[in-house]
N, C-alpha and C positions, 0 to 999 in steps of 0.2 A: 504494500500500500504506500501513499505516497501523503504528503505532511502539505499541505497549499499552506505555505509561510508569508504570502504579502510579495507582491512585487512583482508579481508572473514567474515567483519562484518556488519549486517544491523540492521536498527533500526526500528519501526513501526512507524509511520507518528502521528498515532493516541495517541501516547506515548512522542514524541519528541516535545520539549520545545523548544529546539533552535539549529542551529550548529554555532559555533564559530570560528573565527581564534585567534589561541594561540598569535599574533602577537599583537591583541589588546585584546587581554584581559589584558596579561601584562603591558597594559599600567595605570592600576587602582590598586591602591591600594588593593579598596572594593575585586577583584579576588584573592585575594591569598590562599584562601580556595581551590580555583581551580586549582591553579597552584603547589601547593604543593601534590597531587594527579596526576600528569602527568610525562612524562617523558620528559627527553629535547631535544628529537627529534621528538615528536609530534606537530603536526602543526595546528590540527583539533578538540577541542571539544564538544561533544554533549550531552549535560543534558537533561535526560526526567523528567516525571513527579515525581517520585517520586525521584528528586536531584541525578540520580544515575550518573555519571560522565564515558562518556565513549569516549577515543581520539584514536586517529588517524596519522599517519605520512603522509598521503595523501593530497595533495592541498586542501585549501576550495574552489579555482575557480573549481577544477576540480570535485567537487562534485555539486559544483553547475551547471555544465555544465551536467550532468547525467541525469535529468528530464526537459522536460520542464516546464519555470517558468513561471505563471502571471505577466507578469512587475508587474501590480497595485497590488500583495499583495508582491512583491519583498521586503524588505526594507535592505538596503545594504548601511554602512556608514563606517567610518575608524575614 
C-alpha cells in the first residue's frame, strides 16, 4: 500500500519508518540532522528505511486522517 503524504507525493508503507510532525521533532536536540535537510514551511516528515528524508507542508493530522488506523498499533505522543 502506499502512504499519499501531500504534495503529489507517496511513500510505500513497506518502506516507511515513520511520519513525523516537524513540531516535535524540533523539540530535540538529537533531530537536527533532520531538521537541517527540510525546509521551514514543512510541517511533515517521513524517513524510510534507508534514512532517506522526505517532508511535506501538509498537516500530520490530516495525513493521518487519510487511512484508517488501528487504535492499538496507533502510537501518537507530543
Amino acid at each position: 500500500m502506499f502512504i499519499h503524504i501531500g504534495n503529489n507525493l507517496t511513500i510505500s508503507d513497506r518502506i516507511c519508518i515513520g511520519i513525523f510532525n516537524v513540531e516535535t521533532l524540533a523539540l530535540s536536540e538529537d533531530n537536527k540532522w533532520i531538521m537541517a535537510n527540510i525546509d521551514t514551511e514543512d510541517r511533515v516528515v517521513v524517513i524510510d528505511e534507508k534514512n532517506r528524508i522526505t517532508a511535506t507542508n501538509v498537516s500530520p493530522f490530516t495525513i493521518i486522517k487519510r487511512e484508517p488506523v488501528d487504535k492499538e498499533d496507533l502510537i501518537w505522543s507530543r
